[in-house]
DSSP file (Angstrom, degrees, kcal/mol; ACC not computed):
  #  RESIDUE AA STRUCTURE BP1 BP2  ACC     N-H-->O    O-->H-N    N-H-->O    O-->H-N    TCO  KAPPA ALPHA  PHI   PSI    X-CA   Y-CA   Z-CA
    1    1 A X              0   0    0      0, 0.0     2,-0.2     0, 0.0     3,-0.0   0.000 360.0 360.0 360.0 137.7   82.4  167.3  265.2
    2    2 A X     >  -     0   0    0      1,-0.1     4,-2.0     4,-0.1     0, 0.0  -0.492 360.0-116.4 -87.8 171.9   85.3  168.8  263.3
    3    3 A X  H  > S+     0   0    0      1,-0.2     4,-2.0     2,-0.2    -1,-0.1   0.856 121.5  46.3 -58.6 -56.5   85.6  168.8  259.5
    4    4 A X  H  > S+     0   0    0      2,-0.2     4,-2.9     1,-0.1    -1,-0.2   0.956 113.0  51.4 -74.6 -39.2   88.9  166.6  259.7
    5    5 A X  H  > S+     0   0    0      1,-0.2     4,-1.8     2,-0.1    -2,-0.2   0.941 108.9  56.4 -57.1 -39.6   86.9  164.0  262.5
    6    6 A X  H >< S+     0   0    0     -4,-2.0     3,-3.2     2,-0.2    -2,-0.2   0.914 105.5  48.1 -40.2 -87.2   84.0  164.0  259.7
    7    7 A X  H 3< S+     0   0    0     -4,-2.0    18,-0.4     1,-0.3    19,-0.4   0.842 119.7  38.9 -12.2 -64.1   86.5  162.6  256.9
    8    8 A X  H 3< S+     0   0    0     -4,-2.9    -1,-0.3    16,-0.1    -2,-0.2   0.467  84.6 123.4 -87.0   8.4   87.7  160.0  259.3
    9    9 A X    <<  -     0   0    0     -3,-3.2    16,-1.0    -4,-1.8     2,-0.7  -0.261  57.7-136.2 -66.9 151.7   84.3  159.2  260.8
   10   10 A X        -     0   0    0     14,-0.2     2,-0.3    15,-0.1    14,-0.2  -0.932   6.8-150.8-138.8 109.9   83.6  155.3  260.3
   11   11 A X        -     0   0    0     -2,-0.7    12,-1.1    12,-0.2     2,-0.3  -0.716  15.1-144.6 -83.6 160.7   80.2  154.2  259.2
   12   12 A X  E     -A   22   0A   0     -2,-0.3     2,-0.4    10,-0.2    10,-0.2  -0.928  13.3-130.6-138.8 139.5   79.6  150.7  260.5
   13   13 A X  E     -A   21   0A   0      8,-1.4     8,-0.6    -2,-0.3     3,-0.1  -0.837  28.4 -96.0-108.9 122.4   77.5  148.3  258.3
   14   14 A X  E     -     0   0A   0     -2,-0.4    -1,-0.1     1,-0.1     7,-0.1   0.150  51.0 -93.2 -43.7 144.8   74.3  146.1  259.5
   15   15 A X  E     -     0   0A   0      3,-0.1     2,-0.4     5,-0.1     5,-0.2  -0.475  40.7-165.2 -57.9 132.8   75.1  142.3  260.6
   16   16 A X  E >  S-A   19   0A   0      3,-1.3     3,-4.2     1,-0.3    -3,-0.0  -0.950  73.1 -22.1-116.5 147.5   74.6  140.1  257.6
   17   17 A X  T 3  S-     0   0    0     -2,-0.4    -1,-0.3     1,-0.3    -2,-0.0   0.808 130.8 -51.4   7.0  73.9   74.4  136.3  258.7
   18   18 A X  T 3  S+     0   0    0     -3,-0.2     2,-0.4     1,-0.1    -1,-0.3   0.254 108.3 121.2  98.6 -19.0   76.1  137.3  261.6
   19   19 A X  E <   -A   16   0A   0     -3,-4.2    -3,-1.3    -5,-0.1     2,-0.3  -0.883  37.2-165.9-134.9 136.1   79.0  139.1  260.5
   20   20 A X  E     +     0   0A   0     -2,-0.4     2,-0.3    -5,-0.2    -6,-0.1  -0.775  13.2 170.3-106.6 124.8   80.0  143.1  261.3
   21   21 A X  E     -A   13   0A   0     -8,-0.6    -8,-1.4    -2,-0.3     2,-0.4  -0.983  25.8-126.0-135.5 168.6   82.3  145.0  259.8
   22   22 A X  E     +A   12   0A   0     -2,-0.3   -10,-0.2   -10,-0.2     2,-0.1  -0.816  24.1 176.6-108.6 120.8   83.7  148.7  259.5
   23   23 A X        -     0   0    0    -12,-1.1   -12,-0.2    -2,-0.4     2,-0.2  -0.483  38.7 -92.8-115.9-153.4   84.1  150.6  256.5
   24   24 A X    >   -     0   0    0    -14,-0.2     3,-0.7    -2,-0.1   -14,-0.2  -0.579  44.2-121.2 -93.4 158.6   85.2  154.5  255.5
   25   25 A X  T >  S+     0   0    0    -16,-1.0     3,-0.7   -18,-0.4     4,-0.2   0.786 113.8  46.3 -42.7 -47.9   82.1  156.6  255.4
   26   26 A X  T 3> S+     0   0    0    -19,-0.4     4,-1.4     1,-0.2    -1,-0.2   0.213  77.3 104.9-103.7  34.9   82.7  157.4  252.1
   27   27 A X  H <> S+     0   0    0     -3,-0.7     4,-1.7     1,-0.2    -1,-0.2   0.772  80.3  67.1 -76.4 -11.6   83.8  153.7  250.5
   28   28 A X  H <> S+     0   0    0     -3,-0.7     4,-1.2     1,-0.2    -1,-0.2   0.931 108.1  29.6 -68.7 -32.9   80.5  153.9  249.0
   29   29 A X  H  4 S+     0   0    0     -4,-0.2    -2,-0.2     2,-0.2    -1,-0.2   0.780 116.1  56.2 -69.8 -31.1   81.4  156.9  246.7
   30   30 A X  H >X S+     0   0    0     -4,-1.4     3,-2.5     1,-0.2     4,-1.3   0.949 111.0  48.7 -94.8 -39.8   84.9  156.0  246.3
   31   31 A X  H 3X S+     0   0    0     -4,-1.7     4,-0.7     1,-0.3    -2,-0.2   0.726 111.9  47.9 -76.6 -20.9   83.6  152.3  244.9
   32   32 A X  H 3X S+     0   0    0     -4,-1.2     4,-1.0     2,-0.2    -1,-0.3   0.371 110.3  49.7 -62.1 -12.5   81.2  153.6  242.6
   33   33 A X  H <> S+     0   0    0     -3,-2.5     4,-1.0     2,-0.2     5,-0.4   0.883 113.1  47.5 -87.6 -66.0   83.7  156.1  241.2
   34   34 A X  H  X S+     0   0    0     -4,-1.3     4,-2.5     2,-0.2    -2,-0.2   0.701 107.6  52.6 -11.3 -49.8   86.1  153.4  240.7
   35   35 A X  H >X S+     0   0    0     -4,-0.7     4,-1.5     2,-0.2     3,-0.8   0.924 115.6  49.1 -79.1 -77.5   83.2  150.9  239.0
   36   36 A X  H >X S+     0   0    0     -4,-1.0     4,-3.2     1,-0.3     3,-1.4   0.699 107.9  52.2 -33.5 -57.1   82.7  154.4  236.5
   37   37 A X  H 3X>S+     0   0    0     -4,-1.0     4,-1.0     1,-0.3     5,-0.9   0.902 111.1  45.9 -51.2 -44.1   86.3  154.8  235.7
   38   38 A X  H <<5S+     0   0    0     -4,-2.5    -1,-0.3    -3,-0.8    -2,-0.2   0.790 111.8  45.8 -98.5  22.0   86.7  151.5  234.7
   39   39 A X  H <<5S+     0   0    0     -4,-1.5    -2,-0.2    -3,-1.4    -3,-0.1   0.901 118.0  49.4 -88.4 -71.4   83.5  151.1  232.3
   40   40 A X  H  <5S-     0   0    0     -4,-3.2    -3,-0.2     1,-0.2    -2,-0.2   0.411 118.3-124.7 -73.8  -6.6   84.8  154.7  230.9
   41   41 A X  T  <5S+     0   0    0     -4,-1.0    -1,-0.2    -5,-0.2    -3,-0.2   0.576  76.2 121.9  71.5   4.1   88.2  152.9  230.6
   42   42 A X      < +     0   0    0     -5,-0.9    -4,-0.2    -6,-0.3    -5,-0.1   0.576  37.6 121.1 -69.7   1.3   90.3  155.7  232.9
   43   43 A X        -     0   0    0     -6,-0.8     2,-1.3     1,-0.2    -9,-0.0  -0.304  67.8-134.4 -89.2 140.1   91.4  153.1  235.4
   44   44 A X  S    S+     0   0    0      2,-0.1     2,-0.2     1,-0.0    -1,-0.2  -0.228  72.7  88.2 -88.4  54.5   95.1  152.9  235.6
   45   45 A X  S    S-     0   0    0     -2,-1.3     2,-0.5     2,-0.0    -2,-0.0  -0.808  76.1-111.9-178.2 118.9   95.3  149.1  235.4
   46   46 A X        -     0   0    0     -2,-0.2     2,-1.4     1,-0.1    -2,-0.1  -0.340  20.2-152.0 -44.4  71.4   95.5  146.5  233.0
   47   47 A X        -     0   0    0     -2,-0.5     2,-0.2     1,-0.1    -1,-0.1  -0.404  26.6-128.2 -10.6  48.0   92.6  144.3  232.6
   48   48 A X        -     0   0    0     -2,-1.4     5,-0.1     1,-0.1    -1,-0.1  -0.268   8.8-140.8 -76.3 116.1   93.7  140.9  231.4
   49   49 A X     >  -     0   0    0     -2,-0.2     4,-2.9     1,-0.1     5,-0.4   0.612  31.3-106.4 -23.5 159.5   92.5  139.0  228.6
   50   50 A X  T  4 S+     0   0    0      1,-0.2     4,-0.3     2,-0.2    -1,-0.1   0.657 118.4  55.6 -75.5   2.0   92.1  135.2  228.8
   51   51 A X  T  4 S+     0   0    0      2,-0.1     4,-0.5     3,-0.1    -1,-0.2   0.804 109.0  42.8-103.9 -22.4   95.0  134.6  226.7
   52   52 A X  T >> S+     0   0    0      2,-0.2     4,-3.2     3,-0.1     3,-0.6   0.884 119.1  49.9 -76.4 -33.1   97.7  136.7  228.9
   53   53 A X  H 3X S+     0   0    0     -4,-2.9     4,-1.1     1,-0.3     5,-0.4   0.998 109.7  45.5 -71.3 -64.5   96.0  135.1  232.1
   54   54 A X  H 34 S+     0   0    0     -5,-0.4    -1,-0.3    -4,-0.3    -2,-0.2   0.736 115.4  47.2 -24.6 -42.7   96.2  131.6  230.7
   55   55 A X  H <> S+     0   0    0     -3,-0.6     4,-0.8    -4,-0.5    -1,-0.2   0.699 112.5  52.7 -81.1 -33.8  100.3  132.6  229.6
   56   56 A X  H  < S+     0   0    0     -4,-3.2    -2,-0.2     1,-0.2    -3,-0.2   0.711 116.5  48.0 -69.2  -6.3  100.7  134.2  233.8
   57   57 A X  T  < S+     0   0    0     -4,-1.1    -1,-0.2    -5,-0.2    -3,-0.2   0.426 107.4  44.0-138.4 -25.8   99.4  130.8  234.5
   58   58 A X  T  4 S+     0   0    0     -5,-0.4     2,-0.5     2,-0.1    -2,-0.1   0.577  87.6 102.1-109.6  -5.3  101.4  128.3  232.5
   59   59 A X  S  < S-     0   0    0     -4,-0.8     2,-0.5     1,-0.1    -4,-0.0  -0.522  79.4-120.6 -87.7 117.9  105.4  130.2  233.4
   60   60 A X        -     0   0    0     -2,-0.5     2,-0.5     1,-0.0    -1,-0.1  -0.312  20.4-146.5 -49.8 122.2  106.8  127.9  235.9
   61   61 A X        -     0   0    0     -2,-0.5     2,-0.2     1,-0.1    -1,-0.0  -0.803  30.9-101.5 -96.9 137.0  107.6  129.3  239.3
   62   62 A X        -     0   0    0     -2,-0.5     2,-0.1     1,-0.1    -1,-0.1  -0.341  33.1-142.8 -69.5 127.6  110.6  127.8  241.0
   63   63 A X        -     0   0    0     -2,-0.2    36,-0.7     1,-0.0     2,-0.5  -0.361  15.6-120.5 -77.3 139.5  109.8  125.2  243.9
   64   64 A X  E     -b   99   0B   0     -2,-0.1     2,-0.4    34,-0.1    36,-0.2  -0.849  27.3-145.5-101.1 125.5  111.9  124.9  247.3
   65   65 A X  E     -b  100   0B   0     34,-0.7    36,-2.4    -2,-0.5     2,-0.6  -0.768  19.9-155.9 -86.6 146.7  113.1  121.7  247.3
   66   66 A X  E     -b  101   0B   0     -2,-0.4     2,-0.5    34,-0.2    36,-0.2  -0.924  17.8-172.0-146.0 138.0  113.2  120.2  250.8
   67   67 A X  E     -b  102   0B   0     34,-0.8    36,-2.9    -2,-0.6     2,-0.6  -0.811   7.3-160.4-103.5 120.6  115.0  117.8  252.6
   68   68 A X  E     -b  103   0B   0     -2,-0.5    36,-0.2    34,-0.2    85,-0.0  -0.967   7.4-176.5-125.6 134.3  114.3  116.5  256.3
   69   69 A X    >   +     0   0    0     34,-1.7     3,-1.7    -2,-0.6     2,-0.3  -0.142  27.7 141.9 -92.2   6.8  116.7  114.9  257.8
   70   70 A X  T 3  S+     0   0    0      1,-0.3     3,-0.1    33,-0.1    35,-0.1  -0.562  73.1  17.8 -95.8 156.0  115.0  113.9  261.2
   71   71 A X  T 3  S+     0   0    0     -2,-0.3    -1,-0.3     1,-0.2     2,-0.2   0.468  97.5 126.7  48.3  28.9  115.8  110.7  262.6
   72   72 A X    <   -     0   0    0     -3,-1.7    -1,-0.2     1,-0.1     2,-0.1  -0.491  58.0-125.9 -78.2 161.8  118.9  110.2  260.6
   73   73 A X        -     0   0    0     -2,-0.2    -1,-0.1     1,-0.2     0, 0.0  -0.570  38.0-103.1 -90.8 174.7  122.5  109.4  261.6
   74   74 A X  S >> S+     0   0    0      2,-0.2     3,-4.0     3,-0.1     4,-1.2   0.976 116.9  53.0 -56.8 -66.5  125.3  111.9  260.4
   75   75 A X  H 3> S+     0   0    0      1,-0.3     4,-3.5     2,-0.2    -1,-0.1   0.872 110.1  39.6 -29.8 -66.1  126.4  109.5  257.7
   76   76 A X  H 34 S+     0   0    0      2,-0.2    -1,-0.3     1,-0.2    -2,-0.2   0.241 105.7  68.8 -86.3  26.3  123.2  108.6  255.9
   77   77 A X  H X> S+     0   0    0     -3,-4.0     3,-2.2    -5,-0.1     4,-1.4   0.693 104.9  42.5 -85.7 -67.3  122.1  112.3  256.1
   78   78 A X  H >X S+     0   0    0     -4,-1.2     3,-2.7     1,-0.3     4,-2.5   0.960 112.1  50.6 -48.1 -48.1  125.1  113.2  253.6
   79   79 A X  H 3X S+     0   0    0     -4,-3.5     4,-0.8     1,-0.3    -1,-0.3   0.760 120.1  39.0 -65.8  -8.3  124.5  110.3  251.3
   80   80 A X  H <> S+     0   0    0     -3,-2.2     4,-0.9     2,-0.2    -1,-0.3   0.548 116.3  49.1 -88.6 -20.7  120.7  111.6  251.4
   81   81 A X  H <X S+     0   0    0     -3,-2.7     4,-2.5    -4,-1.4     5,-0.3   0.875 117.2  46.6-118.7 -52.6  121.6  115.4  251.3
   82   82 A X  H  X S+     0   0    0     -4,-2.5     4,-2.0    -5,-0.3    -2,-0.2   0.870 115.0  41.3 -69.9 -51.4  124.2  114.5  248.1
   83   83 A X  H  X S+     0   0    0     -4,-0.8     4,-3.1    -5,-0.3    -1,-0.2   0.806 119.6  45.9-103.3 -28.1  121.9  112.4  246.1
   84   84 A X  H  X S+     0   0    0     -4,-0.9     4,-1.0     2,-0.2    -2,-0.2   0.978 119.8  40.1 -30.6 -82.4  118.9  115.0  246.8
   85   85 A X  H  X S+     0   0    0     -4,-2.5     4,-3.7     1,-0.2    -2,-0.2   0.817 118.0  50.8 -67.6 -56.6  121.3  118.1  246.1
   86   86 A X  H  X S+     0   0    0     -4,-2.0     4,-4.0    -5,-0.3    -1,-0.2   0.943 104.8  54.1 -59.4 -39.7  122.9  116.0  242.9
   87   87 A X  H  X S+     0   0    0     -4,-3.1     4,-1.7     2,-0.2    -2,-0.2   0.895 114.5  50.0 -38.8 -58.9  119.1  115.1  241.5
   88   88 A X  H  X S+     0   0    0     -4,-1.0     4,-2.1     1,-0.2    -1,-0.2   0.843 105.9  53.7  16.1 -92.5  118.9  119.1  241.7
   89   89 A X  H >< S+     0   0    0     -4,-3.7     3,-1.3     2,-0.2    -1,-0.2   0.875 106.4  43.1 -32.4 -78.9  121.5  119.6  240.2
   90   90 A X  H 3< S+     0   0    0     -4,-4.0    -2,-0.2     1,-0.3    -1,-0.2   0.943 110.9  59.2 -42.0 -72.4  121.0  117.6  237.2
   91   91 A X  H 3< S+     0   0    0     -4,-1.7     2,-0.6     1,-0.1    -1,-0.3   0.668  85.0 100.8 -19.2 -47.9  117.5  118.9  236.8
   92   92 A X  S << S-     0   0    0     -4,-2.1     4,-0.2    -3,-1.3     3,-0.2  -0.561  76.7-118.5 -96.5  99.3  118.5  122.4  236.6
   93   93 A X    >   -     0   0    0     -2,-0.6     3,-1.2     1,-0.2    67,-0.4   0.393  47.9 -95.8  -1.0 142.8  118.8  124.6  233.2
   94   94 A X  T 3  S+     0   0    0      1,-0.2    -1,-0.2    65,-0.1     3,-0.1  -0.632 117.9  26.0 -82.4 138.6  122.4  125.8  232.9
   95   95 A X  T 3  S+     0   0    0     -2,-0.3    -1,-0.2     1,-0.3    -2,-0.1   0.329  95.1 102.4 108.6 -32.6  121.8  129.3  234.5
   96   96 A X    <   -     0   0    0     -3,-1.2    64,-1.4    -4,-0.2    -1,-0.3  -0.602  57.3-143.4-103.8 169.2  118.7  129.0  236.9
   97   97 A X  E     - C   0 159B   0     62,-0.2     2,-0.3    63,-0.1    62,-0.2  -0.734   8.8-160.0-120.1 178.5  119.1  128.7  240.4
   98   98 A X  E     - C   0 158B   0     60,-2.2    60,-3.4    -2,-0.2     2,-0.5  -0.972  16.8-132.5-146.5 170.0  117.0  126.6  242.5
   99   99 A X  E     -bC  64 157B   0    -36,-0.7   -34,-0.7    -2,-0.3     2,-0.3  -0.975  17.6-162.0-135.9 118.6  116.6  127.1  246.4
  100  100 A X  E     -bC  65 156B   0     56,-1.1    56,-2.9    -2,-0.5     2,-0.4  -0.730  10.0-153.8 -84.9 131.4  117.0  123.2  248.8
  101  101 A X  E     -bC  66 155B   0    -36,-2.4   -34,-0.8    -2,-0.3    54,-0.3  -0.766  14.3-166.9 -87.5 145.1  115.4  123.9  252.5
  102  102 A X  E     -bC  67 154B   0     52,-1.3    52,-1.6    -2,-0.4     2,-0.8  -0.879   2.3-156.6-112.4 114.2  117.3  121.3  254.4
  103  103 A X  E     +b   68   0B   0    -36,-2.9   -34,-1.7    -2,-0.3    50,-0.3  -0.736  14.6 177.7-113.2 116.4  115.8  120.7  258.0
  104  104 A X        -     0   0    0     -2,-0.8    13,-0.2    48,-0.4    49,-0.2   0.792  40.0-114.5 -52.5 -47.9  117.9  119.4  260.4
  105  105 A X        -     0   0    0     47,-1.6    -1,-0.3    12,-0.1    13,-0.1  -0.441  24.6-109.9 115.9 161.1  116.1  119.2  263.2
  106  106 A X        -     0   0    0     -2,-0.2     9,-0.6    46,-0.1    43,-0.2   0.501  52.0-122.2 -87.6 -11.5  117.4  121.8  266.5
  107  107 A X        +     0   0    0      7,-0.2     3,-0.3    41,-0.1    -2,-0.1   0.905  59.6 157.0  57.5  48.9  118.5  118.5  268.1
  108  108 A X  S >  S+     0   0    0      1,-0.2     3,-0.9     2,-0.1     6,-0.1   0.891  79.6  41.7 -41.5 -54.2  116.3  119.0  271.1
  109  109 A X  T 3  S+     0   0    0      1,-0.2    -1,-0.2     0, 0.0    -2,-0.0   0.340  85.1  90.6 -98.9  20.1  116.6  115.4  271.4
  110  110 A X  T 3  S-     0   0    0     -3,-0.3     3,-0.4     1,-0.3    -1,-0.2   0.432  88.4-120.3 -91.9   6.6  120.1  114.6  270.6
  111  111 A X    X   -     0   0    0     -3,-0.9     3,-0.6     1,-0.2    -1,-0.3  -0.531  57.2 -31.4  94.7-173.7  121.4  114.8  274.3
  112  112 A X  T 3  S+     0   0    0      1,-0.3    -1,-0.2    -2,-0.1    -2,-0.1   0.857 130.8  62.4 -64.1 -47.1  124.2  117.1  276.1
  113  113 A X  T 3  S-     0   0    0     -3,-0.4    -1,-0.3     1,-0.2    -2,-0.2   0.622 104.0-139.8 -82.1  -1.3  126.5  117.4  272.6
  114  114 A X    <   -     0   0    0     -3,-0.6     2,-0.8    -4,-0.2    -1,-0.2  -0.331  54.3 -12.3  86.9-168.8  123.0  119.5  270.8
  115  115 A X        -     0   0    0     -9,-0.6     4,-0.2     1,-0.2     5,-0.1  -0.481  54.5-169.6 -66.4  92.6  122.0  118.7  267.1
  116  116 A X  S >> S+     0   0    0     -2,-0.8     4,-2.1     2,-0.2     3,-0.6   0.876  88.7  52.4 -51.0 -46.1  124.5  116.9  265.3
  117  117 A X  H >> S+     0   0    0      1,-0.2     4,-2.1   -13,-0.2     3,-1.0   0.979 103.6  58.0 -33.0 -77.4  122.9  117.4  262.3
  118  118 A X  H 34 S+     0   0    0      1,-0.2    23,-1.8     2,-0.2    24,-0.3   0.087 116.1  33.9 -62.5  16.1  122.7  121.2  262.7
  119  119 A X  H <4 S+     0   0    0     -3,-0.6     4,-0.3    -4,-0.2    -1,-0.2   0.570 123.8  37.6 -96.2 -45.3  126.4  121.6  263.1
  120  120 A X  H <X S+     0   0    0     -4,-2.1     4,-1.4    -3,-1.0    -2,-0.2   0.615 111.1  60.2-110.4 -15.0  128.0  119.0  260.8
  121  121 A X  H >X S+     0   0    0     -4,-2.1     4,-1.2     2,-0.2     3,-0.8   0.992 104.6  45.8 -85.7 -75.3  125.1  119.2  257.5
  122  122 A X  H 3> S+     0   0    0      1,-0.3     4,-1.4    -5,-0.2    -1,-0.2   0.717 117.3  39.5 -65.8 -19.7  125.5  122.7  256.6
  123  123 A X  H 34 S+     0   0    0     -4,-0.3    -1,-0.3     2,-0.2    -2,-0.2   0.876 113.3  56.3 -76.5 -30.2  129.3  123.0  256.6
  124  124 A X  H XX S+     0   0    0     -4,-1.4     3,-3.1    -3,-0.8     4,-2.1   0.969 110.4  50.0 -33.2 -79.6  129.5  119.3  254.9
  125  125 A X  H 3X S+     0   0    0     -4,-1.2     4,-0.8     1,-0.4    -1,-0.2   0.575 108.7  53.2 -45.8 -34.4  127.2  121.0  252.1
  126  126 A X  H 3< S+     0   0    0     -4,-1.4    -1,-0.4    -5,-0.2    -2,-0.2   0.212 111.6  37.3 -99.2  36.7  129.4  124.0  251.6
  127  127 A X  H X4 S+     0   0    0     -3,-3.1     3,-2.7    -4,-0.2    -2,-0.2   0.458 118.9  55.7 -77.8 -58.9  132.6  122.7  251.0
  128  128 A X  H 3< S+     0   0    0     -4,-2.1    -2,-0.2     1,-0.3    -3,-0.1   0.670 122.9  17.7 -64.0   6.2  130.9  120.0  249.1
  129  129 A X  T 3X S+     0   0    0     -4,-0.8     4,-1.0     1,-0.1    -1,-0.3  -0.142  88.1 133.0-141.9  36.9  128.5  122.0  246.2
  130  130 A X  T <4  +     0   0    0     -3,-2.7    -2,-0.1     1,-0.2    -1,-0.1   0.655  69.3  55.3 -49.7 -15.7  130.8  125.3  246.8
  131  131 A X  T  4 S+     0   0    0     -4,-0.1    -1,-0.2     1,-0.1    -2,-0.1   0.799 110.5  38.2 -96.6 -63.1  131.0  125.6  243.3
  132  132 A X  T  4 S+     0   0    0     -3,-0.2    27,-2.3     1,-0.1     2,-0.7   0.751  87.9 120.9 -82.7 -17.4  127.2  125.6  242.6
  133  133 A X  E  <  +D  158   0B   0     -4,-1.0    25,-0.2    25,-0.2     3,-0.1  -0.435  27.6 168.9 -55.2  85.9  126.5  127.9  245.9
  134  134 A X  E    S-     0   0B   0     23,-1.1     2,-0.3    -2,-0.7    -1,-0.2   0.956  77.7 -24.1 -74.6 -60.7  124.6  131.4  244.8
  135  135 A X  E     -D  157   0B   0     22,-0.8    22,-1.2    20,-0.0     2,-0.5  -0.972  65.6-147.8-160.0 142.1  123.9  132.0  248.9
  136  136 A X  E     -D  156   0B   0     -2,-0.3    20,-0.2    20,-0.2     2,-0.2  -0.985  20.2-122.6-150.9 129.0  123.5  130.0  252.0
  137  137 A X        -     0   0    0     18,-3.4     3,-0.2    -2,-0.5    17,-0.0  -0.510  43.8-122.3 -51.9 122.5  121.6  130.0  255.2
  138  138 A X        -     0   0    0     -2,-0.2     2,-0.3     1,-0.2    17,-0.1  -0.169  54.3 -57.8 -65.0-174.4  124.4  129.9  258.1
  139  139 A X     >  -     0   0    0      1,-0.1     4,-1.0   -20,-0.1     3,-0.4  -0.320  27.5-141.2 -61.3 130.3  124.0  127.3  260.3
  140  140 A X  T  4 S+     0   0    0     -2,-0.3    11,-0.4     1,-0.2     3,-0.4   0.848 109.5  57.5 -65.0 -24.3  121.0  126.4  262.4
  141  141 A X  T  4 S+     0   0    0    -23,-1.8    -1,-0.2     1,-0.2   -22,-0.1   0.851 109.3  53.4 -48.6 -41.6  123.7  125.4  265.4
  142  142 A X  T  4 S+     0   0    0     -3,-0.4     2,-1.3   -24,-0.3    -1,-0.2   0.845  91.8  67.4 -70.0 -18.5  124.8  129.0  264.9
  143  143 A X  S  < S+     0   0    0     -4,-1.0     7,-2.4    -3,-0.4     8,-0.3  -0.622  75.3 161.6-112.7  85.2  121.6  130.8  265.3
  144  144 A X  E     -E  149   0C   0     -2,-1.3     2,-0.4     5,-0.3     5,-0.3  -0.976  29.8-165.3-132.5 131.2  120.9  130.2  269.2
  145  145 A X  E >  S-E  148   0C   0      3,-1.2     3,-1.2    -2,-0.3    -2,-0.0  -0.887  87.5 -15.5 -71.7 115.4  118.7  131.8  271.9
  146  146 A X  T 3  S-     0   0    0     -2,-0.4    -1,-0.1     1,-0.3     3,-0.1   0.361 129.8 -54.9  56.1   7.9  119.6  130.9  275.6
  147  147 A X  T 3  S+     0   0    0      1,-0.2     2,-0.5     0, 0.0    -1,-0.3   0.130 119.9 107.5  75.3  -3.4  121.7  127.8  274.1
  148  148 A X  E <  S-E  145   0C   0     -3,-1.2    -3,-1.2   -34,-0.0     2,-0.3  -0.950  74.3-119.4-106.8 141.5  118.6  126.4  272.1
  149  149 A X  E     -E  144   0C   0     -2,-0.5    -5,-0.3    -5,-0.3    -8,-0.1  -0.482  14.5-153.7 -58.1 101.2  118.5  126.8  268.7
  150  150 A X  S    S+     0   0    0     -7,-2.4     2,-0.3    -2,-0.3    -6,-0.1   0.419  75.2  43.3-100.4   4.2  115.8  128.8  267.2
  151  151 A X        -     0   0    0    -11,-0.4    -8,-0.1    -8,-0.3    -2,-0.1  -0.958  54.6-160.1-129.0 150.3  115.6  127.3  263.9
  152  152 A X  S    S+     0   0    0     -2,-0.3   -47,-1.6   -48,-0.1   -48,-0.4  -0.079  72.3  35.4-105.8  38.3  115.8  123.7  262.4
  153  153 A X        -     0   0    0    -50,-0.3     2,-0.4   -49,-0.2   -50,-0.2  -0.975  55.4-155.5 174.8 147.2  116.7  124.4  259.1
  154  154 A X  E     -C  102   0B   0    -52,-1.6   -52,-1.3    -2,-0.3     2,-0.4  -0.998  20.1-110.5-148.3 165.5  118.4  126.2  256.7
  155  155 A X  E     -C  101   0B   0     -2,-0.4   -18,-3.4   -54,-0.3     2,-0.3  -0.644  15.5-176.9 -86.1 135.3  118.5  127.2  253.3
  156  156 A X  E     -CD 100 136B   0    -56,-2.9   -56,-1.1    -2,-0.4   -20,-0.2  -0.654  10.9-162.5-131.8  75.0  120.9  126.5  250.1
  157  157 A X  E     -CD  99 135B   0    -22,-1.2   -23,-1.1    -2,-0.3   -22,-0.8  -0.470  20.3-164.4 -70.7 129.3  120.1  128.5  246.6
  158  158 A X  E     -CD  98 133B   0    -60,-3.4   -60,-2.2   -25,-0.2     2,-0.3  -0.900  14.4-152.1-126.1 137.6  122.0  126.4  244.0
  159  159 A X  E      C   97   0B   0    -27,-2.3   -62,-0.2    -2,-0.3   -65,-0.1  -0.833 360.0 360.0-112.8 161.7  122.9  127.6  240.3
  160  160 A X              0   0    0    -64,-1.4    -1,-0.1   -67,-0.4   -63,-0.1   0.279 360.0 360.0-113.2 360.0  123.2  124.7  237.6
């Protein structure tokens, strides 16, 4: 066996309740050098105290809010999509953005004219919140494989 086949040779580890896995020959050495460097304090990575983990822990992360729209008509989709989008709105620190999922549906089941929803929703929504719009998903009507649609949804990142 050559010298470089050696290196890359793969020790294989006895079944424990049942389950086999493959490690590097040498992960036992490299994990015991690893365990020394960080008792000896070389390791090039931050341990963190309970008070920074507890602070990573408590900073909000921003939520996608999301809106479904299946089995609606056009009509009471906007007034749902607007009062949704307005709620948002209001919530949102002047300055932060927040990112609405809005799922349409592909409007498999809407018959010969396709997805009403997924045509007429996402242009509604950008003329009407153009103002607040950071970036926008195109349309799910637009985004079509064979003539079916390959998404039901799109996306709307909103600043307040």
């Amino acid at each position: 066996m050559t010298k470089k086949r050696q290196d890359k040779a793969r020790a294989t580890t006895p079944p424990e309740h049942g389950v086999r896995f493959d490690v590097e020959a040498d992960a036992e050495t490299l994990f015991k050098q690893a365990i020394d460097q960080i008792g000896r304090g070389d390791a090039k990575f931050q341990i963190k105290d309970e008070t920074t983990r507890q602070q990573s822990r408590a900073k909000p992360k921003p939520a996608e809010v999301k809106i479904d729209l299946h089995g609606m008509t056009l009509d009471h989709a906007r007034r749902h999509v607007d009062d949704r989008i307005n709620e948002v709105l209001v919530g949102l620190p002047a300055g932060a953005v927040a990112t609405v999922r809005i799922v349409t549906g592909k409007g498999l089941g809407s018959g010969a004219g396709g997805g009403v929803l997924a045509r007429e929703i996402p242009a509604w929504v950008r003329d009407r919140f153009a103002r607040h719009i950071v970036d926008m998903d195109e349309s799910p009507a637009d985004v079509q494989l064979g003539g079916i649609p390959l998404r039901g949804s799109f996306r709307v990142k909103l600043k307040g």
